[in-house]
PDB file of N, CA, C and O in Angstrom:
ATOM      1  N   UNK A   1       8.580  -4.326 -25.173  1.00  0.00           N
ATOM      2  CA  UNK A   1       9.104  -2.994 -24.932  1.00  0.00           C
ATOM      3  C   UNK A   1       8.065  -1.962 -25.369  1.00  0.00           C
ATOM      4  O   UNK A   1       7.491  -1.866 -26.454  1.00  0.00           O
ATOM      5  N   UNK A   2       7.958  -1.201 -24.249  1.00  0.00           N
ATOM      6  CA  UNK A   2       6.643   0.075 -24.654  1.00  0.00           C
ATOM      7  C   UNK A   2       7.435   1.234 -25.606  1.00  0.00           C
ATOM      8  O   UNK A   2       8.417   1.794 -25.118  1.00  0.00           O
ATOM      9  N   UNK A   3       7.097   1.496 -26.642  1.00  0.00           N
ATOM     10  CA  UNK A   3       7.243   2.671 -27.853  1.00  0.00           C
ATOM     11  C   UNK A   3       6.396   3.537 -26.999  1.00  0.00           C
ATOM     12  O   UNK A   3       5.596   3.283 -26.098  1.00  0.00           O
ATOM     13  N   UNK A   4       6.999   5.146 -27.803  1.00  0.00           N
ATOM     14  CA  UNK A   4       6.470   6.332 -27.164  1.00  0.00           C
ATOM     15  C   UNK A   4       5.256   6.046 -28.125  1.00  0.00           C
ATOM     16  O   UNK A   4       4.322   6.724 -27.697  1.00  0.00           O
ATOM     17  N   UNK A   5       4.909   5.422 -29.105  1.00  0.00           N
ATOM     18  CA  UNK A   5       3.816   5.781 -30.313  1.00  0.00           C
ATOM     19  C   UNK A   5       2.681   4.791 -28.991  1.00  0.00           C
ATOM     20  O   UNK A   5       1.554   5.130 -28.628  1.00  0.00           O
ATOM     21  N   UNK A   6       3.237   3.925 -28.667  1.00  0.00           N
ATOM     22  CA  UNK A   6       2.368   2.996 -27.933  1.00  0.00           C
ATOM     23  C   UNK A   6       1.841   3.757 -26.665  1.00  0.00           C
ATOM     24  O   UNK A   6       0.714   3.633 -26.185  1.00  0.00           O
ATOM     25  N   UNK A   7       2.803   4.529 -26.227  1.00  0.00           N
ATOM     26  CA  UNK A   7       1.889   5.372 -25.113  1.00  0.00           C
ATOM     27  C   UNK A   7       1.373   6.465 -25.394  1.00  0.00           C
ATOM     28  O   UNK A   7       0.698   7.149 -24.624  1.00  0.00           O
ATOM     29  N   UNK A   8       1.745   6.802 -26.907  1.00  0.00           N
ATOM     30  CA  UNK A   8       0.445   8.102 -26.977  1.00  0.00           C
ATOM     31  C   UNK A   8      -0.931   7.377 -27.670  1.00  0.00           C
ATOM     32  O   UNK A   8      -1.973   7.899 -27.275  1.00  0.00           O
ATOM     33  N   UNK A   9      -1.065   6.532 -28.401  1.00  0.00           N
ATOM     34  CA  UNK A   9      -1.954   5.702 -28.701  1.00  0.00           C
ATOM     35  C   UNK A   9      -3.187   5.167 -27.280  1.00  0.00           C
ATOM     36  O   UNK A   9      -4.402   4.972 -27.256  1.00  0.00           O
ATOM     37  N   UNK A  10      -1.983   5.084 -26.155  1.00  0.00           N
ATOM     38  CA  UNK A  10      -2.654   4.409 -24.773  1.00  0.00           C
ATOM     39  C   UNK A  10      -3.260   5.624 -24.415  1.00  0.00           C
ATOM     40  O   UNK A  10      -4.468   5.762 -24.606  1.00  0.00           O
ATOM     41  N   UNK A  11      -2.559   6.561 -23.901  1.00  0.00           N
ATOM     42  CA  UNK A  11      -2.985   8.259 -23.378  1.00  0.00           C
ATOM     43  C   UNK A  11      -4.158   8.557 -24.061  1.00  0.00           C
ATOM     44  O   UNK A  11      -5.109   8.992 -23.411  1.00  0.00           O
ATOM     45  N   UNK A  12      -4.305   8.310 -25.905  1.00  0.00           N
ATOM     46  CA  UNK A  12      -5.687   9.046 -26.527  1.00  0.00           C
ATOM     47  C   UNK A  12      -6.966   8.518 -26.150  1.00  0.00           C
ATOM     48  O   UNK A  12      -8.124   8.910 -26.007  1.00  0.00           O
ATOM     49  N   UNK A  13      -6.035   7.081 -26.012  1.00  0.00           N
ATOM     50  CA  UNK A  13      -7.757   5.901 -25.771  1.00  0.00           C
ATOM     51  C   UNK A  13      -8.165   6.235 -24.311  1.00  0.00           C
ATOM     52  O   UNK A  13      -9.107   5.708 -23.719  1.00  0.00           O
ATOM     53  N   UNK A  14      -7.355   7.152 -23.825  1.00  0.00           N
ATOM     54  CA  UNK A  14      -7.596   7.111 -21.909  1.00  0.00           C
ATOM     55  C   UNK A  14      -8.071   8.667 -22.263  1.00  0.00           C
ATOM     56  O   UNK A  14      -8.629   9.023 -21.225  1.00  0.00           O
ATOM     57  N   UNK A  15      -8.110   9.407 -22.897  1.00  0.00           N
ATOM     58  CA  UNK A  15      -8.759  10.829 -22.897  1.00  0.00           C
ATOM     59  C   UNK A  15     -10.082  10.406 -23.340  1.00  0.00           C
ATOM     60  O   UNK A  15     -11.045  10.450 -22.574  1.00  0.00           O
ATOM     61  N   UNK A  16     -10.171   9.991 -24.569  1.00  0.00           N
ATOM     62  CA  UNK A  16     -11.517   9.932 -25.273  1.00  0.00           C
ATOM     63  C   UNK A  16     -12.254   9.381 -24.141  1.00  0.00           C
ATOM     64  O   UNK A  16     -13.202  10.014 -23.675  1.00  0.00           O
ATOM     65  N   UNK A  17     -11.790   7.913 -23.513  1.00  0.00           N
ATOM     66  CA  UNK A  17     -12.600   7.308 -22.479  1.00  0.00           C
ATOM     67  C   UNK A  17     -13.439   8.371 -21.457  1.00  0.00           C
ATOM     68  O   UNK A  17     -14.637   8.531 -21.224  1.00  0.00           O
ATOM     69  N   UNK A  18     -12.246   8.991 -20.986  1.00  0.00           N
ATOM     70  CA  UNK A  18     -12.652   9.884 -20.035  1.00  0.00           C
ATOM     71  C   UNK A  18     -13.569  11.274 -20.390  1.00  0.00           C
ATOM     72  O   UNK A  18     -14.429  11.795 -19.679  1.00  0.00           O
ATOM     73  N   UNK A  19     -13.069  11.712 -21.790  1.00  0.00           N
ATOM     74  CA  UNK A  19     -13.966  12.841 -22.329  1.00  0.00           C
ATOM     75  C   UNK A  19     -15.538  12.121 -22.376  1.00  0.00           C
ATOM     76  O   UNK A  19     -16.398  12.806 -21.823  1.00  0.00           O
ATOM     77  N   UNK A  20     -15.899  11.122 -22.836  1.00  0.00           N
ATOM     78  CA  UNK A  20     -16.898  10.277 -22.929  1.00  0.00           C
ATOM     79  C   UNK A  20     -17.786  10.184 -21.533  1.00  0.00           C
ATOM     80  O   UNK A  20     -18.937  10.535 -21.277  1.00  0.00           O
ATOM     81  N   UNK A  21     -16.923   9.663 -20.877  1.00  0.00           N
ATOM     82  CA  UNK A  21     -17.473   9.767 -19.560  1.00  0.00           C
ATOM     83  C   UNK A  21     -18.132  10.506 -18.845  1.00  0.00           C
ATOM     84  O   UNK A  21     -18.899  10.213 -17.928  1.00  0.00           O
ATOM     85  N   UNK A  22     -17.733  11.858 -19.409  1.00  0.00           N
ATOM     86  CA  UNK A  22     -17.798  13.023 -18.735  1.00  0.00           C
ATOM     87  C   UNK A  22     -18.821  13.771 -19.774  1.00  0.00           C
ATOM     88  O   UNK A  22     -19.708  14.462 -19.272  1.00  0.00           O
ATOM     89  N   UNK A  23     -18.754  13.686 -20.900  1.00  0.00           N
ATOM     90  CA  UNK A  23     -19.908  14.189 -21.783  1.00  0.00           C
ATOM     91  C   UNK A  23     -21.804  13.519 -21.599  1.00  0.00           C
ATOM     92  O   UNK A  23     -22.849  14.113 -21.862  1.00  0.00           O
ATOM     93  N   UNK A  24     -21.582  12.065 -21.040  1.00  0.00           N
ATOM     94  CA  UNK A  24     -22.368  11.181 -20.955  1.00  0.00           C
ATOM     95  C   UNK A  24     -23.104  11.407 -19.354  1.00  0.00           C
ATOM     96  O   UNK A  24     -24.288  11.332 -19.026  1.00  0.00           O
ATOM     97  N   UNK A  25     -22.055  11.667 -18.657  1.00  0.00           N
ATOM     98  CA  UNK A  25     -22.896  12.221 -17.504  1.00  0.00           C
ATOM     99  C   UNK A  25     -23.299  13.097 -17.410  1.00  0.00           C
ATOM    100  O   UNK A  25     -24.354  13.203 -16.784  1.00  0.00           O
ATOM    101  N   UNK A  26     -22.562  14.416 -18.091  1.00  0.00           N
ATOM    102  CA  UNK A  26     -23.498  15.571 -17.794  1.00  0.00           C
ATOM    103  C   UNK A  26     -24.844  15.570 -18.755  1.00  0.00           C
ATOM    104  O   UNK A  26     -25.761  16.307 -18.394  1.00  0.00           O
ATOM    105  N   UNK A  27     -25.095  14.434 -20.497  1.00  0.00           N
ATOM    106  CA  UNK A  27     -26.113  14.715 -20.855  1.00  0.00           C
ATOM    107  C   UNK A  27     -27.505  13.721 -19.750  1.00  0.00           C
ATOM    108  O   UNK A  27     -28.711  13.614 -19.976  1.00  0.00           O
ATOM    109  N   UNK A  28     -27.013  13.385 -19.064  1.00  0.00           N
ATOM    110  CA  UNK A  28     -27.798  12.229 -18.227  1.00  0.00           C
ATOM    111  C   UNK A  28     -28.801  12.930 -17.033  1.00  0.00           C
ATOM    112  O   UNK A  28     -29.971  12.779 -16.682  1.00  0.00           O
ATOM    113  N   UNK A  29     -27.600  13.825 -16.599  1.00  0.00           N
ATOM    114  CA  UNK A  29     -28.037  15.207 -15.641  1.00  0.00           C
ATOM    115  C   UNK A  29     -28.664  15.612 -15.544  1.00  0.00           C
ATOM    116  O   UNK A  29     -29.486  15.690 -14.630  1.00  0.00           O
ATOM    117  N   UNK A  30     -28.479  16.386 -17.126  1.00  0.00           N
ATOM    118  CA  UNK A  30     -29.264  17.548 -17.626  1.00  0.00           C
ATOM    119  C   UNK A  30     -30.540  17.321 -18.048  1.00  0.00           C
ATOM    120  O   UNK A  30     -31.413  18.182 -18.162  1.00  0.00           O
ATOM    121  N   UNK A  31     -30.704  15.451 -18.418  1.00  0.00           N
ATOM    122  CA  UNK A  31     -32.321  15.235 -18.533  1.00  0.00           C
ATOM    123  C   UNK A  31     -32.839  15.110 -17.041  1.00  0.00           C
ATOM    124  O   UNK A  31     -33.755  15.844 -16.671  1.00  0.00           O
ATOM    125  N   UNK A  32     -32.313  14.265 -16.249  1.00  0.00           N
ATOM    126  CA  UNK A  32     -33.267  14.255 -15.276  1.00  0.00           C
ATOM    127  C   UNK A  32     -33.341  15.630 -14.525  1.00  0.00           C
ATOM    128  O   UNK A  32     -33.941  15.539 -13.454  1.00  0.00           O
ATOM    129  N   UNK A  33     -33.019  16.493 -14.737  1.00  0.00           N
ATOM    130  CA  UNK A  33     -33.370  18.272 -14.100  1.00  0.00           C
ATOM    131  C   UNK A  33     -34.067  18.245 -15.042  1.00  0.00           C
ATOM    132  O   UNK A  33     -35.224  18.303 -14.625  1.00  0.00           O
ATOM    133  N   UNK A  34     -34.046  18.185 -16.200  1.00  0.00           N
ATOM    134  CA  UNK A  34     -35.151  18.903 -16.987  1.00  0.00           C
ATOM    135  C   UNK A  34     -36.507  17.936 -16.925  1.00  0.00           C
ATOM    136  O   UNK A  34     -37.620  18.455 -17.009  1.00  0.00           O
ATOM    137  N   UNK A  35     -36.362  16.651 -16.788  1.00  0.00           N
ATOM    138  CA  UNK A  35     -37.558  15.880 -16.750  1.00  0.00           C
ATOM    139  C   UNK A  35     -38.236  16.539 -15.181  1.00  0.00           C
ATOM    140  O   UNK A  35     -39.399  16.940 -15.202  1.00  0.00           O
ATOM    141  N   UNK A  36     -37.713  16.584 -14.331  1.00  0.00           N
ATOM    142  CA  UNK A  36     -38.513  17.275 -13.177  1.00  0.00           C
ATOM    143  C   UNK A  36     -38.787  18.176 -13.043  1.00  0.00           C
ATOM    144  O   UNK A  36     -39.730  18.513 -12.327  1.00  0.00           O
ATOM    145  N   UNK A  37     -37.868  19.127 -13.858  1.00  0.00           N
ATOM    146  CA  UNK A  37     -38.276  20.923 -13.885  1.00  0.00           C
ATOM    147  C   UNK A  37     -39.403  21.189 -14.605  1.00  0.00           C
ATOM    148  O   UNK A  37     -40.277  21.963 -14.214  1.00  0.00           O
ATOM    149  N   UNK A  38     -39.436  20.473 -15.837  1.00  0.00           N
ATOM    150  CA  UNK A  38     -40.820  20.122 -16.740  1.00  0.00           C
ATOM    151  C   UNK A  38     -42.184  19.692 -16.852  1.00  0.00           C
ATOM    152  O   UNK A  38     -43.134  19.947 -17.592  1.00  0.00           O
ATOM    153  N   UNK A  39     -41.939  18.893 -15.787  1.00  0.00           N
ATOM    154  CA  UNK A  39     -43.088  17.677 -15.802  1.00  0.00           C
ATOM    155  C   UNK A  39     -43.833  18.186 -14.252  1.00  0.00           C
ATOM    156  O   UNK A  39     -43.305  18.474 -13.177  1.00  0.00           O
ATOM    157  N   UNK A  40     -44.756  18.162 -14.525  1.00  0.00           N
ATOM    158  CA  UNK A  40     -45.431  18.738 -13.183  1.00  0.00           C
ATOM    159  C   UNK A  40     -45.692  17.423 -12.658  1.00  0.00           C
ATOM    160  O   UNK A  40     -45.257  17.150 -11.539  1.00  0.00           O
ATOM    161  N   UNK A  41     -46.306  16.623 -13.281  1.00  0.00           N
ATOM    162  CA  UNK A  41     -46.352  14.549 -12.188  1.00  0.00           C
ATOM    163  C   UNK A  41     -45.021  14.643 -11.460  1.00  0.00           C
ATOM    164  O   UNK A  41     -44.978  14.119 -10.347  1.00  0.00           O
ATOM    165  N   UNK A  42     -43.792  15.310 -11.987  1.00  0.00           N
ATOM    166  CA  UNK A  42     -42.386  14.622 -11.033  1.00  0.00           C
ATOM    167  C   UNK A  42     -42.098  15.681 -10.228  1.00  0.00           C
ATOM    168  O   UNK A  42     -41.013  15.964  -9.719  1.00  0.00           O
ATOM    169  N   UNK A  43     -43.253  16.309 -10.138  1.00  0.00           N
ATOM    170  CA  UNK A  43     -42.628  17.291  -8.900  1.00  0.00           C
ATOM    171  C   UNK A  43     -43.120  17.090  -7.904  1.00  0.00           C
ATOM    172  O   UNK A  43     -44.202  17.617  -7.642  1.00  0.00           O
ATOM    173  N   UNK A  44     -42.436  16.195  -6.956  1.00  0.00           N
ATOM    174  CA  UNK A  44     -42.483  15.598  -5.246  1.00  0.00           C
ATOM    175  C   UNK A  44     -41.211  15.273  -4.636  1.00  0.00           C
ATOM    176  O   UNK A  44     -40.214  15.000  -5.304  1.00  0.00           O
ATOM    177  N   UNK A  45     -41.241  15.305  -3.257  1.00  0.00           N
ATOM    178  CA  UNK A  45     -40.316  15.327  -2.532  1.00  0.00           C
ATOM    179  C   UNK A  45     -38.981  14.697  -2.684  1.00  0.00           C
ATOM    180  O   UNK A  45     -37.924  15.123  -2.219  1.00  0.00           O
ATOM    181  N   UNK A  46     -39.198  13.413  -3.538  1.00  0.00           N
ATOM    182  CA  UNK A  46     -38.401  12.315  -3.778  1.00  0.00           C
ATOM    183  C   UNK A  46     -38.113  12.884  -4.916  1.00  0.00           C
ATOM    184  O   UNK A  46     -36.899  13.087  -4.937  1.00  0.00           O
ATOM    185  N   UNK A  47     -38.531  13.183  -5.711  1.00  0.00           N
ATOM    186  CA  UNK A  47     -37.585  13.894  -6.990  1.00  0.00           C
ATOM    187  C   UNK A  47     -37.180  14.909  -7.081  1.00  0.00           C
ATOM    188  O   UNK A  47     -36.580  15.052  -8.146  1.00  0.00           O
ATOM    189  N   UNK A  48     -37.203  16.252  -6.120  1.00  0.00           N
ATOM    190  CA  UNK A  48     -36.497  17.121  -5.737  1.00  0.00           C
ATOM    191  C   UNK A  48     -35.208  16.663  -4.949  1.00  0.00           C
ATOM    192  O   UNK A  48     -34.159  17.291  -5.098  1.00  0.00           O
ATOM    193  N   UNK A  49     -35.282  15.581  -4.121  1.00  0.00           N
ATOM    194  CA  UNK A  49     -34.406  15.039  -3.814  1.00  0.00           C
ATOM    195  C   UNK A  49     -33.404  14.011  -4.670  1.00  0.00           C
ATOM    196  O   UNK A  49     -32.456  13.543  -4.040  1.00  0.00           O
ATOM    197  N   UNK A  50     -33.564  13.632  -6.086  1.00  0.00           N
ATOM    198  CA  UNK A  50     -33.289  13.024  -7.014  1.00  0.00           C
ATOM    199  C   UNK A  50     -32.491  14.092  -7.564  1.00  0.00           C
ATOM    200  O   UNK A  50     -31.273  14.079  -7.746  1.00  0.00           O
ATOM    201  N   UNK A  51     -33.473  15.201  -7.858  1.00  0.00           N
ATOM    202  CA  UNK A  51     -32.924  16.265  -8.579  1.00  0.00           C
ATOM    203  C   UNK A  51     -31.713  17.079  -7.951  1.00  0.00           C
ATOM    204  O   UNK A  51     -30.927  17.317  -8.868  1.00  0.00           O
ATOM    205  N   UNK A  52     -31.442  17.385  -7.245  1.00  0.00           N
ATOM    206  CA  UNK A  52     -29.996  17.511  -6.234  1.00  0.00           C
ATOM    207  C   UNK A  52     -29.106  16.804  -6.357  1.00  0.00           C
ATOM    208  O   UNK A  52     -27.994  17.331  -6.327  1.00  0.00           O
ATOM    209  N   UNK A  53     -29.184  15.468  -6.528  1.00  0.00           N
ATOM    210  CA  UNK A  53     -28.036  14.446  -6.278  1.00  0.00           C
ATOM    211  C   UNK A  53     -27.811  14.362  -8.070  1.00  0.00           C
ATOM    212  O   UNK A  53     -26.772  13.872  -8.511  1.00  0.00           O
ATOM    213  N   UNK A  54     -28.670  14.782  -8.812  1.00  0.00           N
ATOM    214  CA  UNK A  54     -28.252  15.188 -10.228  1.00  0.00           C
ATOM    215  C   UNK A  54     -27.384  16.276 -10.239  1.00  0.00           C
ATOM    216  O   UNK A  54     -26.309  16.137 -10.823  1.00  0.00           O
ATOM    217  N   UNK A  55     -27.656  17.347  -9.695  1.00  0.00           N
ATOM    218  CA  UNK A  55     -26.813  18.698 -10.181  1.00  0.00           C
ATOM    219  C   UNK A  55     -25.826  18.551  -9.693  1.00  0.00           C
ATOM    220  O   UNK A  55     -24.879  19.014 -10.330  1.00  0.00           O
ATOM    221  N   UNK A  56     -25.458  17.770  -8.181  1.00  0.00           N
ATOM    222  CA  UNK A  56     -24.076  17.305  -7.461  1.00  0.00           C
ATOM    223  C   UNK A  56     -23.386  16.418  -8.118  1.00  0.00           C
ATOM    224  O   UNK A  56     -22.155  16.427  -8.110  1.00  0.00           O
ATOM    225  N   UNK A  57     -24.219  15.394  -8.879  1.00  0.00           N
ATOM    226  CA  UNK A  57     -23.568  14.607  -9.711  1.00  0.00           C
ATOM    227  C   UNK A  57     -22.473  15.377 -11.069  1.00  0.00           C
ATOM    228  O   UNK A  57     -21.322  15.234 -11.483  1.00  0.00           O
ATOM    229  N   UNK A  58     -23.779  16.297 -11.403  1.00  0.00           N
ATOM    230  CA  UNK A  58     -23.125  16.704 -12.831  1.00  0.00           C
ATOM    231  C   UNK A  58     -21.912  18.172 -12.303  1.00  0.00           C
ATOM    232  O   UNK A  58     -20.975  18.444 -13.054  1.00  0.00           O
ATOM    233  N   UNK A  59     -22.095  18.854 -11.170  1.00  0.00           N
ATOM    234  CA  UNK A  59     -20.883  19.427 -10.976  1.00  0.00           C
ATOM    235  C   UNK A  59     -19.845  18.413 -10.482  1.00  0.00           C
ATOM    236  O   UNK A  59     -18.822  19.058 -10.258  1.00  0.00           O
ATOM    237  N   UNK A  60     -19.669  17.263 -10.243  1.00  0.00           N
ATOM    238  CA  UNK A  60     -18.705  16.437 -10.118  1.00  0.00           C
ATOM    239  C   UNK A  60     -18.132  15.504 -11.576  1.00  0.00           C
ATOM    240  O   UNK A  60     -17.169  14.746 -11.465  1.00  0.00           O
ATOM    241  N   UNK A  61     -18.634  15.629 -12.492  1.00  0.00           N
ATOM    242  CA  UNK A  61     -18.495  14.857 -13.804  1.00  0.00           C
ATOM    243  C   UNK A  61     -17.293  15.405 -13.961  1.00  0.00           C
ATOM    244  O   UNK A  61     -16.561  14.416 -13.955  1.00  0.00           O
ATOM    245  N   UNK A  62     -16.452  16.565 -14.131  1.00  0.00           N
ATOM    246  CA  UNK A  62     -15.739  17.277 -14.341  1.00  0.00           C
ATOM    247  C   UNK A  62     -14.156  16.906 -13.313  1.00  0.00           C
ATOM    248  O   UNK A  62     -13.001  17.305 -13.461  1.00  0.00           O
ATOM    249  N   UNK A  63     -14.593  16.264 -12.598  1.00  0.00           N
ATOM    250  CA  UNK A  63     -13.448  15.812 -11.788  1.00  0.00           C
ATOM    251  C   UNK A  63     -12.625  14.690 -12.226  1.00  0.00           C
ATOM    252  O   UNK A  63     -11.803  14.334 -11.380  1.00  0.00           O
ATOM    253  N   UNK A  64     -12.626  13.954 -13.462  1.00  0.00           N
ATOM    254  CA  UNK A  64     -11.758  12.971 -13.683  1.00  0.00           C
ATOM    255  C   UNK A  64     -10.854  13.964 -14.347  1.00  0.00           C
ATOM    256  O   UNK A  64      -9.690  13.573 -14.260  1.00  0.00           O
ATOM    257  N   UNK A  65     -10.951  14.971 -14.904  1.00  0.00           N
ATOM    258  CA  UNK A  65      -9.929  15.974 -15.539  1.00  0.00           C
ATOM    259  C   UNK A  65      -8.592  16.549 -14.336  1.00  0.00           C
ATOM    260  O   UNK A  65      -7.477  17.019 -14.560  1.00  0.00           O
ATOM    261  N   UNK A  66      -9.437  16.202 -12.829  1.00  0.00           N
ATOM    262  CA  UNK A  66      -7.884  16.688 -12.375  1.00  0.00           C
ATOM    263  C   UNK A  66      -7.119  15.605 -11.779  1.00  0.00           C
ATOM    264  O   UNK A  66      -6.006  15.799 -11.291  1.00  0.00           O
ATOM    265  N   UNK A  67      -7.890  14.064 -11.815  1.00  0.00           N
ATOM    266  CA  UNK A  67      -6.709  13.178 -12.367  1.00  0.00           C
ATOM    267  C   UNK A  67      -6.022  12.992 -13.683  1.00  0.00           C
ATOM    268  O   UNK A  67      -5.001  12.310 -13.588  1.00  0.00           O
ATOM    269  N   UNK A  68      -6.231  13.300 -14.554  1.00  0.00           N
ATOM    270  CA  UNK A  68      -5.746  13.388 -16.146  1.00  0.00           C
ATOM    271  C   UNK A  68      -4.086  14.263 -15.922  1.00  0.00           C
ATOM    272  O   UNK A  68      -2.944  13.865 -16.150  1.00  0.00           O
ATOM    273  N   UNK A  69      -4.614  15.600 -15.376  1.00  0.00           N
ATOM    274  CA  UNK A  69      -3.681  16.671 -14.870  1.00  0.00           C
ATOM    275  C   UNK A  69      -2.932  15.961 -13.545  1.00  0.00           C
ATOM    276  O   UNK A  69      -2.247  16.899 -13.138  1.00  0.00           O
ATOM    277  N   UNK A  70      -2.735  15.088 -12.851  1.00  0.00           N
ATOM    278  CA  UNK A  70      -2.363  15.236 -11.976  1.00  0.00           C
ATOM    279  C   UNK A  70      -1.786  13.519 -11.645  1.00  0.00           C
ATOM    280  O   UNK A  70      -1.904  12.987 -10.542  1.00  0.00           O
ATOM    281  N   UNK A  71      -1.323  13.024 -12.547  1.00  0.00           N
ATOM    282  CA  UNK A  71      -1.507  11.296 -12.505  1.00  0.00           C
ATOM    283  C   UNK A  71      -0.422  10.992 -11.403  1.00  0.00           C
ATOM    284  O   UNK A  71      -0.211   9.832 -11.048  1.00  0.00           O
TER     285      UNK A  71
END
């Protein structure tokens, strides 16, 4: 039998997971923009193109929050 203590216990371990998730991608992001914005060797076509699918990435990190809101 599931206790309410057992599903807020379940719910915290499913936030942190997800806060984690979401803290971890955007610091992941934010290096590879800065490793290419920085580094003059990584500035070519293929890592401008790297670098895009970073910033799309990291404005999407933020989207497991409106399943959280919305289960």
């Amino acid at each position: 039998m599931v206790t309410k203590g057992d599903n807020f216990l379940f719910f915290t371990i499913y936030l942190c997971g997800f806060g984690l998730m979401i803290v971890l991608t955007i610091a992941g992001n934010i290096l590879v923009i800065m490793a290419v914005s920085l580094e003059k060797k990584l500035q070519n076509a293929t890592n401008y193109f790297l670098m895009s699918l970073a910033i799309a990435d990291m404005l999407l990190a933020v989207l497991p929050t409106a399943c959280i809101d919305n289960p």
